[in-house]
OpenMM code with the backbone's topology and positions (N, CA, C; nanometers):
from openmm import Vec3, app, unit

residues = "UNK UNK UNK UNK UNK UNK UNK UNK UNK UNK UNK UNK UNK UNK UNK UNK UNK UNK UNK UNK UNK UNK UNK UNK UNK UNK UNK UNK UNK UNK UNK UNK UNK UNK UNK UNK UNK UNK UNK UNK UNK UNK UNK UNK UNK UNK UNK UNK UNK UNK UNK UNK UNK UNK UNK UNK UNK UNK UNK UNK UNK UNK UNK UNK UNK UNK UNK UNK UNK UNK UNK UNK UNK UNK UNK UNK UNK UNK UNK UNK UNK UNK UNK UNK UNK UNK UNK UNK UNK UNK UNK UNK UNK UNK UNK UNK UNK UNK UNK UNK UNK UNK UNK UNK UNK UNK UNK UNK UNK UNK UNK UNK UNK UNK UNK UNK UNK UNK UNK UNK UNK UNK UNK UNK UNK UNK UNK UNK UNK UNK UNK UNK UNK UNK UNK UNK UNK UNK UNK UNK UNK UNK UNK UNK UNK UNK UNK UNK UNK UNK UNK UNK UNK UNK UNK UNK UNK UNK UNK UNK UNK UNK UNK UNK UNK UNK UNK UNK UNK".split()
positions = [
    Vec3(13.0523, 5.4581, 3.1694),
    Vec3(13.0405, 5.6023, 3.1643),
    Vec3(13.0934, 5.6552, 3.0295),
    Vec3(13.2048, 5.6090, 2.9858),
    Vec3(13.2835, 5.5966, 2.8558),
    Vec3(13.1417, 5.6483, 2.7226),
    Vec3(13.0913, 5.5338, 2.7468),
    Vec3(13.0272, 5.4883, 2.6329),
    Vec3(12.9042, 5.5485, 2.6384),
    Vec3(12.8446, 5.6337, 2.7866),
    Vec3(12.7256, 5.7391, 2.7927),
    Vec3(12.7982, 5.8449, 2.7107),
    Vec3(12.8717, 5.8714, 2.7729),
    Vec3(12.9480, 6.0251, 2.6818),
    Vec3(12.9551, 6.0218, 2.5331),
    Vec3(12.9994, 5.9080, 2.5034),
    Vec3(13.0124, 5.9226, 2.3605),
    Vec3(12.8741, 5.9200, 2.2724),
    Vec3(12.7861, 5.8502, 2.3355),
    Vec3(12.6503, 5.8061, 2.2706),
    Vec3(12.6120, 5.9637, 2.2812),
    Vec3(12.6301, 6.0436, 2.4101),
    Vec3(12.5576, 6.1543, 2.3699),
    Vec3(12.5922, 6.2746, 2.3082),
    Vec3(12.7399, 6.2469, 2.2921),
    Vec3(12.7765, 6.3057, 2.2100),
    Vec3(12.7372, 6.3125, 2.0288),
    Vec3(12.7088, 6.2088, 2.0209),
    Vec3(12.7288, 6.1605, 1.8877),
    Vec3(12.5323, 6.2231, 1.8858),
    Vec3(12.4665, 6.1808, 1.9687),
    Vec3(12.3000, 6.2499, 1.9630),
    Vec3(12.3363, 6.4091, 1.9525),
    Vec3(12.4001, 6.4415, 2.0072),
    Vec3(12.4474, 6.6167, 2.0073),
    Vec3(12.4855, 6.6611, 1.8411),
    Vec3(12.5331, 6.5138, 1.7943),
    Vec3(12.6328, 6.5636, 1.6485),
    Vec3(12.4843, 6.5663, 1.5795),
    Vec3(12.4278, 6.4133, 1.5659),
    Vec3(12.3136, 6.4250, 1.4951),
    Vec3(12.2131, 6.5616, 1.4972),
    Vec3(12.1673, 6.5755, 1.6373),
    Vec3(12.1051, 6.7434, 1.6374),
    Vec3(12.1229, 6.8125, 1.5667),
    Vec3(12.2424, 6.8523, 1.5666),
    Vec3(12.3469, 6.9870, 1.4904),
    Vec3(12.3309, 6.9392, 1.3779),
    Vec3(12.3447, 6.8423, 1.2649),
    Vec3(12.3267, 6.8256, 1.1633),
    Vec3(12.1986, 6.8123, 1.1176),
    Vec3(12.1129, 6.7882, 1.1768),
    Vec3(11.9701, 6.7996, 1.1469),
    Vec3(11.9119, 6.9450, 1.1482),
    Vec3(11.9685, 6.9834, 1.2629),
    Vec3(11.8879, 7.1454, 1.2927),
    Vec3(12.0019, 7.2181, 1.1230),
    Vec3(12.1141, 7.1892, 1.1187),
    Vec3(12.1950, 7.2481, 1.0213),
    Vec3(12.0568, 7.2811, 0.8609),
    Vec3(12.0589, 7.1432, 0.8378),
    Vec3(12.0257, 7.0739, 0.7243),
    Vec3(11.8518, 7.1210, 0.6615),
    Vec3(11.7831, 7.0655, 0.7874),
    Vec3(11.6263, 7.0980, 0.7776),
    Vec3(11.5706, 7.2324, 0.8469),
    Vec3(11.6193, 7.2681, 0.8951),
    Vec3(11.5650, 7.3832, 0.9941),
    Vec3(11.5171, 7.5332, 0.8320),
    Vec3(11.4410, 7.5801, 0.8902),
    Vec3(11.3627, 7.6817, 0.7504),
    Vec3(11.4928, 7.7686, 0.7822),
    Vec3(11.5067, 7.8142, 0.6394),
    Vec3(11.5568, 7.9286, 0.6059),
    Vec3(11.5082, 8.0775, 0.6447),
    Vec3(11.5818, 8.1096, 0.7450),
    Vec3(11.5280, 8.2484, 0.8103),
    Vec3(11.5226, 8.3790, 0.6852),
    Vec3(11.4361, 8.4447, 0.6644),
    Vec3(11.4332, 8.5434, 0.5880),
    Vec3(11.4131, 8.6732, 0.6141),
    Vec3(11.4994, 8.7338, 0.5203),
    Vec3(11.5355, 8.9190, 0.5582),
    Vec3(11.4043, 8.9491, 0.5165),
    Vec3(11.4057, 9.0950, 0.6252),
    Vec3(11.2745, 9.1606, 0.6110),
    Vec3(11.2667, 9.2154, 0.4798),
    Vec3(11.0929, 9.1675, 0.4494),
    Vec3(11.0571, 9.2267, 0.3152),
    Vec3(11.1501, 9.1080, 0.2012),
    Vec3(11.1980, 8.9780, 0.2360),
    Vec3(11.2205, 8.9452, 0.1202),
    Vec3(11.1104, 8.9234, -0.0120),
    Vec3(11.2155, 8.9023, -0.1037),
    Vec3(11.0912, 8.8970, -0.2491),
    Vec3(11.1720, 8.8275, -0.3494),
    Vec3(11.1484, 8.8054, -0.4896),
    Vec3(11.1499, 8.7559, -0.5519),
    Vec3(11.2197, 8.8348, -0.6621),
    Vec3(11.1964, 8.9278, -0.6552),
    Vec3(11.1948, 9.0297, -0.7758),
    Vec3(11.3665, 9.0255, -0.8458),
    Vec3(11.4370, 9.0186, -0.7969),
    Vec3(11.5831, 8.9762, -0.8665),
    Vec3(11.5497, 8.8752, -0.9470),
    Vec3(11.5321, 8.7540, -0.8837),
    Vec3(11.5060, 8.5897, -0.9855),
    Vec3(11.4389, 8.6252, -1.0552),
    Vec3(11.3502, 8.7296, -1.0738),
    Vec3(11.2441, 8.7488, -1.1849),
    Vec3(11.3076, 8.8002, -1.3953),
    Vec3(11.4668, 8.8701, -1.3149),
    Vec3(11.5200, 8.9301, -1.4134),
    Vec3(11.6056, 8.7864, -1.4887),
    Vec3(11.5555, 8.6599, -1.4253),
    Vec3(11.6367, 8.5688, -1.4882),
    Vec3(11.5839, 8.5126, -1.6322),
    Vec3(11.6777, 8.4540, -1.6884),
    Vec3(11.6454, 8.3935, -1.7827),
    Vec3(11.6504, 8.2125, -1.7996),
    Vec3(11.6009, 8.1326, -1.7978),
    Vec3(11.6232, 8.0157, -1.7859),
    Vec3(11.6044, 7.9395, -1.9210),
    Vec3(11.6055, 7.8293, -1.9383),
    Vec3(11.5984, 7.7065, -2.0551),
    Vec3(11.4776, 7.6301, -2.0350),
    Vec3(11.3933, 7.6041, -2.1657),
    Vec3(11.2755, 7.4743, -2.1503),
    Vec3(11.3696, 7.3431, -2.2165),
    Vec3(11.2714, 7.2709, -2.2622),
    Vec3(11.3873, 7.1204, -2.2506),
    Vec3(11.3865, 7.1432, -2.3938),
    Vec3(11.3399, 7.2278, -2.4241),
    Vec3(11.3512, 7.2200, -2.6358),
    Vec3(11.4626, 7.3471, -2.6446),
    Vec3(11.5274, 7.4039, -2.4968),
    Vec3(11.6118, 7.5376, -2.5476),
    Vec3(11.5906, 7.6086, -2.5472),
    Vec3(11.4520, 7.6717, -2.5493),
    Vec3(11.4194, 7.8019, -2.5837),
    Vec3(11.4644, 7.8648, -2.4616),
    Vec3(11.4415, 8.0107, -2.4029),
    Vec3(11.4931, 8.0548, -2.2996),
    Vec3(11.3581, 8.0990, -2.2979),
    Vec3(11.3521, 8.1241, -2.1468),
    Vec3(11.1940, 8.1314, -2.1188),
    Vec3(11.2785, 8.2700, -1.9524),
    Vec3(11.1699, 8.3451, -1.9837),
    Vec3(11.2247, 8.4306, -1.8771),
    Vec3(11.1624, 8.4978, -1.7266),
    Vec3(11.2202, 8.5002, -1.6572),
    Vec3(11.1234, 8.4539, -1.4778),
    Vec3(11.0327, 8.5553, -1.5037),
    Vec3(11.0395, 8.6748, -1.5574),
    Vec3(10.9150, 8.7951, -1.5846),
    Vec3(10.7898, 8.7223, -1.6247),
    Vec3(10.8162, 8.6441, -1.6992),
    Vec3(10.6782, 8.6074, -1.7143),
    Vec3(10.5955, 8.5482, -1.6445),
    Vec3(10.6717, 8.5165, -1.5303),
    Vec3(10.5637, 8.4443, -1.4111),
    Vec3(10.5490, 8.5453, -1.2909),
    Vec3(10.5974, 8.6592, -1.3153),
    Vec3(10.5898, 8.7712, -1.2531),
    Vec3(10.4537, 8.8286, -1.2665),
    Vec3(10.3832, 8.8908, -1.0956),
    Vec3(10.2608, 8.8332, -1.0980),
    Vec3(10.1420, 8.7923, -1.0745),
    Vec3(10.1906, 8.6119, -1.0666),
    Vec3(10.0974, 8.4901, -1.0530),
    Vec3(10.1863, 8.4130, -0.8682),
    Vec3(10.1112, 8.3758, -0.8466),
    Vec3(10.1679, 8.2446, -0.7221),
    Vec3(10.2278, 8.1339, -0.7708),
    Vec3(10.3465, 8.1370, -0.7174),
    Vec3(10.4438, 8.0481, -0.7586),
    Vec3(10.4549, 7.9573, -0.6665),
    Vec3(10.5031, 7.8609, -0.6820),
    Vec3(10.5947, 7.8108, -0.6063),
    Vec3(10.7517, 7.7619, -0.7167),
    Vec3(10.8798, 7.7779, -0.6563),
    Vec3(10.9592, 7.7335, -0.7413),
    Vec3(11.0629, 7.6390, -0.6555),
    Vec3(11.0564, 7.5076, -0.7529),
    Vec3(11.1098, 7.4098, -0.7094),
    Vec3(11.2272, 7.3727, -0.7556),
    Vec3(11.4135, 7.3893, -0.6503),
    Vec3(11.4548, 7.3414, -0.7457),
    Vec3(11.5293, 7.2055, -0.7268),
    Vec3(11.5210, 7.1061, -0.8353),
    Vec3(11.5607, 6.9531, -0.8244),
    Vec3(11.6445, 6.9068, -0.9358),
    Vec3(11.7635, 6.7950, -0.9233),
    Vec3(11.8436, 6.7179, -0.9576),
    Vec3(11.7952, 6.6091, -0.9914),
    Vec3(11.8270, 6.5232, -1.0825),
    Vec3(11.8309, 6.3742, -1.0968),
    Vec3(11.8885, 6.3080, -0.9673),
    Vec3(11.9990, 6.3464, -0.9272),
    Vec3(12.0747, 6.2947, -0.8098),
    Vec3(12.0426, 6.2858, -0.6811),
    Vec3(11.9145, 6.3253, -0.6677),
    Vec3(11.8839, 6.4108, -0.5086),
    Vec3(11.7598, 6.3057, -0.4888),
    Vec3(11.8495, 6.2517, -0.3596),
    Vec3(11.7371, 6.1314, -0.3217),
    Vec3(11.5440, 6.1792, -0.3035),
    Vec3(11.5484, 6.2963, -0.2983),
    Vec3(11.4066, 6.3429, -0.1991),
    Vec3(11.2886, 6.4186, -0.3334),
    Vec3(11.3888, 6.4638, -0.4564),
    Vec3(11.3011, 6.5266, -0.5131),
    Vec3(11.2277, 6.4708, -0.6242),
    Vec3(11.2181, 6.2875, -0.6864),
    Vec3(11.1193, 6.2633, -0.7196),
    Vec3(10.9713, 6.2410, -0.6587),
    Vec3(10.9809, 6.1832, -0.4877),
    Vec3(10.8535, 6.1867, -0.4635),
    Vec3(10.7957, 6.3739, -0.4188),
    Vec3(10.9043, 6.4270, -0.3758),
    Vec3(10.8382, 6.5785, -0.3518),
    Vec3(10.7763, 6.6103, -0.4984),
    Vec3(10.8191, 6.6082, -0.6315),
    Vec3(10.7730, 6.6654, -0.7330),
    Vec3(10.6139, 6.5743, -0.7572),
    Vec3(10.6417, 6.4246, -0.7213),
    Vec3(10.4767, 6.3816, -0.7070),
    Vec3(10.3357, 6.4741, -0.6056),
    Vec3(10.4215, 6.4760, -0.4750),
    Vec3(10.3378, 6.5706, -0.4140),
    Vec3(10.3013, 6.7314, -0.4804),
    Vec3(10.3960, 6.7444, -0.5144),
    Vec3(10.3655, 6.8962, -0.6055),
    Vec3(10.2851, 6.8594, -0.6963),
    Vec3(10.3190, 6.7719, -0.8072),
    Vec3(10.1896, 6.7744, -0.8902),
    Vec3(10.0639, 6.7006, -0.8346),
    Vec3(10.0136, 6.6524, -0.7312),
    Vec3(9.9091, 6.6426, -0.6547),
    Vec3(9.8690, 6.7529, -0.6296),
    Vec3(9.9109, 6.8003, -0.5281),
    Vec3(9.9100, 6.9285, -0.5201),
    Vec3(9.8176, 7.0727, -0.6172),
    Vec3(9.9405, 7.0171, -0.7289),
    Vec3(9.8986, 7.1217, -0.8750),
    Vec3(9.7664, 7.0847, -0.9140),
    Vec3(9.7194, 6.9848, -0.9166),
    Vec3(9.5663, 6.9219, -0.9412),
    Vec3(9.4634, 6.9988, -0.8613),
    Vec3(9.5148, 6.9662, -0.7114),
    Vec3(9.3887, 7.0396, -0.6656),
    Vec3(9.3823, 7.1609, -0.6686),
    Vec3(9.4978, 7.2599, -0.6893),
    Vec3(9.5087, 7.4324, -0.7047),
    Vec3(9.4655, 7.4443, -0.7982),
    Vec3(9.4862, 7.3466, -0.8878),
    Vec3(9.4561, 7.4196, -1.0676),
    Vec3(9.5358, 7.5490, -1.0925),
    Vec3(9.4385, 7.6542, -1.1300),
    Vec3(9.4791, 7.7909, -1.1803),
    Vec3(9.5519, 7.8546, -1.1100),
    Vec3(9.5181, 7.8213, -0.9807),
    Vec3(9.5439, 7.9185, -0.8650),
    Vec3(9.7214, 7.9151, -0.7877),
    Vec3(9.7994, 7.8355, -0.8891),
    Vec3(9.9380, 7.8559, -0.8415),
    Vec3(10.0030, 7.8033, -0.9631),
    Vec3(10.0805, 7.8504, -1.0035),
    Vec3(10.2201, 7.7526, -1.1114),
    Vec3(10.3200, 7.7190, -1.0303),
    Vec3(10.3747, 7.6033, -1.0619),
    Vec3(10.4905, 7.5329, -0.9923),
    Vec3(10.5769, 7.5167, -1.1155),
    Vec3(10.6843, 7.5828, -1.0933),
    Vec3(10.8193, 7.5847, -1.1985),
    Vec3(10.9082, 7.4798, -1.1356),
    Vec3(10.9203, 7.3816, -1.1947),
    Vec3(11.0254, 7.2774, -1.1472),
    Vec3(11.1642, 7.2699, -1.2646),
    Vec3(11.2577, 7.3398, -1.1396),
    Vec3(11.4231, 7.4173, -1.2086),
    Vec3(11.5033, 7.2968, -1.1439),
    Vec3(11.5610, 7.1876, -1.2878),
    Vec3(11.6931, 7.1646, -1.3120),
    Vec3(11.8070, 7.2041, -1.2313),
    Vec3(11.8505, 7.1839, -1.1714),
    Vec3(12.0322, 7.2657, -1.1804),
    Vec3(12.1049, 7.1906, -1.2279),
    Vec3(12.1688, 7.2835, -1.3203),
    Vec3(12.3009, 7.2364, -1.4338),
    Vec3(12.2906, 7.1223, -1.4665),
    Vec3(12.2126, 7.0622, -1.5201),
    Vec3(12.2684, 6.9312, -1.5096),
    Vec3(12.1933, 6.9388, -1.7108),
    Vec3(12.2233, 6.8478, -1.8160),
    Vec3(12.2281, 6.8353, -1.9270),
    Vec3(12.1169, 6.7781, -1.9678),
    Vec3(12.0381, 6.8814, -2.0500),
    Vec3(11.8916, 6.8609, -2.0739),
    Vec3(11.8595, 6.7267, -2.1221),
    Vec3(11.8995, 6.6673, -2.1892),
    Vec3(11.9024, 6.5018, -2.1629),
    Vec3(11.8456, 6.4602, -2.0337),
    Vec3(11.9212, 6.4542, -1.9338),
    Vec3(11.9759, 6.4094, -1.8316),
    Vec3(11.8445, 6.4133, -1.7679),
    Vec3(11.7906, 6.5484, -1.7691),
    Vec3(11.7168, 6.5830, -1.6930),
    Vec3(11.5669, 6.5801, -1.7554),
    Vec3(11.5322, 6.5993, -1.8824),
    Vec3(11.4587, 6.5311, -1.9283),
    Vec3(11.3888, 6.3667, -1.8954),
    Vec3(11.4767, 6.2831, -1.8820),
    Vec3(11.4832, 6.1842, -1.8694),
    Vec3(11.4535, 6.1174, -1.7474),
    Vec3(11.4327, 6.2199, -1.6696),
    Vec3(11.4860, 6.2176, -1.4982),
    Vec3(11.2766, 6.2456, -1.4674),
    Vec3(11.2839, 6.3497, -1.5436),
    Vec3(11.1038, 6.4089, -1.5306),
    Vec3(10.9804, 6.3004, -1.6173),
    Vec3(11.0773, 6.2636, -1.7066),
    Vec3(10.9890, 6.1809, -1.7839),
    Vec3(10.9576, 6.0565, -1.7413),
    Vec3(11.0129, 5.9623, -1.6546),
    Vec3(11.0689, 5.8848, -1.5891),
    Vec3(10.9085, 5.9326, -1.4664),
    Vec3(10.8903, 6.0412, -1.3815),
    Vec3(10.7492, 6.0956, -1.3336),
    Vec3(10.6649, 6.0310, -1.3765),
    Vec3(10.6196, 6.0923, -1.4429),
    Vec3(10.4448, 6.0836, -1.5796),
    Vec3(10.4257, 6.1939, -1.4877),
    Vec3(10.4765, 6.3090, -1.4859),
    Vec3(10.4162, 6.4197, -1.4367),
    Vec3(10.3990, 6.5298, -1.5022),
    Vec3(10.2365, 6.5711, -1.5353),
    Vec3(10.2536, 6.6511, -1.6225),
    Vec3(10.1693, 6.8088, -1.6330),
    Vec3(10.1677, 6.8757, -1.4586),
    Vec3(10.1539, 6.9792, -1.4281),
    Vec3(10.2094, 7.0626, -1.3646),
    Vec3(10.3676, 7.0080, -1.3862),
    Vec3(10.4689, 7.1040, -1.3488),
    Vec3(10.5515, 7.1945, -1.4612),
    Vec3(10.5916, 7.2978, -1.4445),
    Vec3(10.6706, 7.3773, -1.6051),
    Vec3(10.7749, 7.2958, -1.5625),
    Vec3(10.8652, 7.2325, -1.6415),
    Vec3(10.9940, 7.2027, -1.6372),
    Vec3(11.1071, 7.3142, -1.7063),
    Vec3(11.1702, 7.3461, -1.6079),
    Vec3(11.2965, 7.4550, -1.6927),
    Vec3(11.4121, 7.4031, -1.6087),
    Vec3(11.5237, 7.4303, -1.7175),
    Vec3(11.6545, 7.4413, -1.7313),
    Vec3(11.7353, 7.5115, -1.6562),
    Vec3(11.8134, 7.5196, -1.5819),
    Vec3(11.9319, 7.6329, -1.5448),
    Vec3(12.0379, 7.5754, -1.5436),
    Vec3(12.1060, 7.5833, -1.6794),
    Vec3(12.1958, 7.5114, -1.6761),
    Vec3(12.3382, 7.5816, -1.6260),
    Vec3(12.3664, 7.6829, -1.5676),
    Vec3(12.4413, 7.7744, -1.5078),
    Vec3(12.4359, 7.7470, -1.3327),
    Vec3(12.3252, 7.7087, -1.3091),
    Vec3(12.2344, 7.6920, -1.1710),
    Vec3(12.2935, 7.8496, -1.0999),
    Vec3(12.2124, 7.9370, -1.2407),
    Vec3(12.2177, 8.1101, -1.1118),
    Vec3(12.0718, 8.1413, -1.0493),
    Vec3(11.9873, 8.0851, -1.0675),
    Vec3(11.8520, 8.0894, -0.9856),
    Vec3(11.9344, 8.0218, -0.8327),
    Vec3(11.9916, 7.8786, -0.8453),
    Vec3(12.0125, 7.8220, -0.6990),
    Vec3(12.1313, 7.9715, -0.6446),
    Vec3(12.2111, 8.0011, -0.7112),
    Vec3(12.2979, 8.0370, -0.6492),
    Vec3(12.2213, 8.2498, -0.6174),
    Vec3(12.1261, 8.2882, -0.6856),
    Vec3(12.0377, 8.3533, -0.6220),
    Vec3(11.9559, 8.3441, -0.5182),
    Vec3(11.9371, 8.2539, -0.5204),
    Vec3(11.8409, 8.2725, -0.4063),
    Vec3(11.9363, 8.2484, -0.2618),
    Vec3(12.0472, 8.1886, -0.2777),
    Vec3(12.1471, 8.1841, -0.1822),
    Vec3(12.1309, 8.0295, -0.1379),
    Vec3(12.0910, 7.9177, -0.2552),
    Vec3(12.0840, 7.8026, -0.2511),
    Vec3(12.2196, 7.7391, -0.1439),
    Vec3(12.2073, 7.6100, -0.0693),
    Vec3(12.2918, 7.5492, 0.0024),
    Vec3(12.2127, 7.3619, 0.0614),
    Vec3(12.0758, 7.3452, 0.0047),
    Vec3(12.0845, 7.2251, 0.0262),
    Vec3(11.9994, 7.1791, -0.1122),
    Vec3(11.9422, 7.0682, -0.0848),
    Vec3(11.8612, 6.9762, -0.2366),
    Vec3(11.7432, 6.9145, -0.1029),
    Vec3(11.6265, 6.9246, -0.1797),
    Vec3(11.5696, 7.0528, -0.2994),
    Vec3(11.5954, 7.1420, -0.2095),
    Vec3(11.5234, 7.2991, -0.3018),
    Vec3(11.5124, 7.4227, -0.2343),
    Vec3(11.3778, 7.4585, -0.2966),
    Vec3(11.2860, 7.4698, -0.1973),
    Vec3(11.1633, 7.5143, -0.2703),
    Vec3(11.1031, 7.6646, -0.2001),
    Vec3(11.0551, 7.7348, -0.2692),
    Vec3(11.0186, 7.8761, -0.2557),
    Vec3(10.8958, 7.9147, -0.3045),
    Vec3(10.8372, 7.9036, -0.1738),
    Vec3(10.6709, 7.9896, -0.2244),
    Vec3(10.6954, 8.1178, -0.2447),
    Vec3(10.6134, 8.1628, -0.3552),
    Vec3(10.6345, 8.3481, -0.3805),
    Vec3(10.4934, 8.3847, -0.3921),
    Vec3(10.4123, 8.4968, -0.3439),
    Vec3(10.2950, 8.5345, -0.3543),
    Vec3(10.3277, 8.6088, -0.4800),
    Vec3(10.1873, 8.6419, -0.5329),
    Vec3(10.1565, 8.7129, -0.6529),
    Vec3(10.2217, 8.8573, -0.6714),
    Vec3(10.2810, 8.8798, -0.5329),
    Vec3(10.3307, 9.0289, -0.5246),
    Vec3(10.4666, 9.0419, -0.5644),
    Vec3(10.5128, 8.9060, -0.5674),
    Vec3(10.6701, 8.8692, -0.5800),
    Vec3(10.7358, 8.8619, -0.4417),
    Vec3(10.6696, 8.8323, -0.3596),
    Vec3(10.6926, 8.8713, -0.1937),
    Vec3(10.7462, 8.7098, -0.1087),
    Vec3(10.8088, 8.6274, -0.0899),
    Vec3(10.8720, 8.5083, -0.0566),
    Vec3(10.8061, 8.4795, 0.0836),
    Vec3(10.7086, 8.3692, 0.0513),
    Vec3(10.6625, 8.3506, 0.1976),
    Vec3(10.6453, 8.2633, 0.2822),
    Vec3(10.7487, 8.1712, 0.1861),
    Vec3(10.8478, 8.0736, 0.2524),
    Vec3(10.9696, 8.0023, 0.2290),
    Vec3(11.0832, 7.9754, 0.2658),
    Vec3(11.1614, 7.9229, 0.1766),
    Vec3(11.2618, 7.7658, 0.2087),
    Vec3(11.2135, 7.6263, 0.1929),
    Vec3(11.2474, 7.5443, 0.2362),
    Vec3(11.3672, 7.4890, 0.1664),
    Vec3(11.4755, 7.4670, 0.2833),
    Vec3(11.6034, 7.4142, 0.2426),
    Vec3(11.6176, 7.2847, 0.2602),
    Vec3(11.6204, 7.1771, 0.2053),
    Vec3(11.6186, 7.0129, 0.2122),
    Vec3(11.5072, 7.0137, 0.1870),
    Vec3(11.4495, 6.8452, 0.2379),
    Vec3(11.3264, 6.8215, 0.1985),
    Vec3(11.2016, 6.8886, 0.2674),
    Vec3(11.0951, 6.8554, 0.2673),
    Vec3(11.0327, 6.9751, 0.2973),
    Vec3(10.8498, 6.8254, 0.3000),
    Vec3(10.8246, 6.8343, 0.4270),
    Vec3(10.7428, 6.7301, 0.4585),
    Vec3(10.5802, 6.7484, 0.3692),
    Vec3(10.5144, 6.6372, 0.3248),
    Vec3(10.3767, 6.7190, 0.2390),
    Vec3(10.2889, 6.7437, 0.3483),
    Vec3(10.2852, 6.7330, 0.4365),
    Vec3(10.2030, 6.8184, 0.5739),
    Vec3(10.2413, 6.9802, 0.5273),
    Vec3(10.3746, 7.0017, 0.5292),
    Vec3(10.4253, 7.1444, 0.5573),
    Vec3(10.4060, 7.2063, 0.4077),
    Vec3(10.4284, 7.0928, 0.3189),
    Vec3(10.4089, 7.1596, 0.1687),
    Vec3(10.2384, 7.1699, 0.1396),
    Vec3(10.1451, 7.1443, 0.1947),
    Vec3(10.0199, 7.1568, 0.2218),
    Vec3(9.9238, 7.2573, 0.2399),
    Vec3(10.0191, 7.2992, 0.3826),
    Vec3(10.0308, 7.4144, 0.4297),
    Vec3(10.0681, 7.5195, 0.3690),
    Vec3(10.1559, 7.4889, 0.3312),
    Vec3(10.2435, 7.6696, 0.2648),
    Vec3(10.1397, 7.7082, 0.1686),
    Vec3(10.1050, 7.5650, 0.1080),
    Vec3(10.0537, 7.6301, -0.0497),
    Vec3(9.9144, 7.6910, -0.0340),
    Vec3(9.8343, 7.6242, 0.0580),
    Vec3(9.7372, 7.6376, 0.1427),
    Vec3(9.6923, 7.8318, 0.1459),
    Vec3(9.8337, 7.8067, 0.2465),
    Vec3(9.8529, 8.0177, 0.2913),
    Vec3(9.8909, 8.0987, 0.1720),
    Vec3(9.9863, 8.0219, 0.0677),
    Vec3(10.0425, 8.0885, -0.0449),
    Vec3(9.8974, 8.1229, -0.1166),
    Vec3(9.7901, 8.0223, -0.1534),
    Vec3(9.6452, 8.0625, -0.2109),
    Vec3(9.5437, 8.1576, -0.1487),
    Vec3(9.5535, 8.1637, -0.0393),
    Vec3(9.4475, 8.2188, 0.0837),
    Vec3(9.3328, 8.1706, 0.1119),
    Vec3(9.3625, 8.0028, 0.1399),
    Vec3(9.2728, 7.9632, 0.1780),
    Vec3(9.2718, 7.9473, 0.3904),
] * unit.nanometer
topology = app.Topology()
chain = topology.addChain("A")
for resn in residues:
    res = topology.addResidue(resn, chain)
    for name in ("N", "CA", "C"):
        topology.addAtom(name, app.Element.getBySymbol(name[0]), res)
């Protein structure tokens, strides 16, 4: 009996950390984009490149680490993805803090080459949007309007989908 209790306990812990971890990010009515838009971020040559300018267009914004077990094959699916959308979405794939080297090296290491790569080396985009797991990816319609926002990894069934509804198909 000992050892039922504990087993289901420990299935109870797993739950809770799963539902914690993967479960979508619930969003306030009418969220949008339009704050992150006033940001300014880094390309890998420095320049500062600023979120207005993708203010807009259909986004999706992705953000990933060198360190983060899940976001080299998600950034493959994104640029799959980016192939078949073509025109019809940009995918900004955002760094956090981590040293343009670093992270350079990390994308190049891909051969991927229809994603924007930018910088935040501050990581105030993650800490805007009210970042808390790896990745964090955020569909934004053309209106600046957030119309989805995935915390952890994020399955290519579901990333399929979003981008799918994010285009209007």
């Amino acid at each position: 009996m000992r050892y039922i209790i504990s087993a289901l306990f420990l299935v109870l812990i797993a739950a809770a950390a799963y539902w914690f971890f993967f479960r979508p990010a619930p969003l306030p009515p009418e969220a949008t984009f339009r704050d992150e838009f006033a940001l300014v971020l880094k390309d890998y040559d420095g320049n500062d490149v600023s979120l207005a300018e993708y203010s807009g267009t259909v986004l999706v914004v992705y953000l990933f680490a060198s360190w983060c077990p899940y976001c080299g094959d998600e950034m493959r699916s994104l640029a799959a993805l980016k192939a078949r959308y073509a025109d019809r979405v940009t995918i900004l794939a955002v760094n956090r803090a981590e040293p343009a080297i670093e992270a350079k090296a990390y994308t190049d290491a891909l051969l991927l080459t229809d994603l924007v790569y930018l910088l935040d080396p501050d990581d105030s985009l993650y800490k805007q949007i009210g970042g808390y797991a790896m990745p964090e990816t955020v569909f934004i319609t053309a209106r600046g309007e957030v119309l989805y926002h995935q915390r952890g990894p994020i399955q290519v069934s579901a990333l399929e989908e979003k981008l799918r509804e994010l285009v209007g198909e």
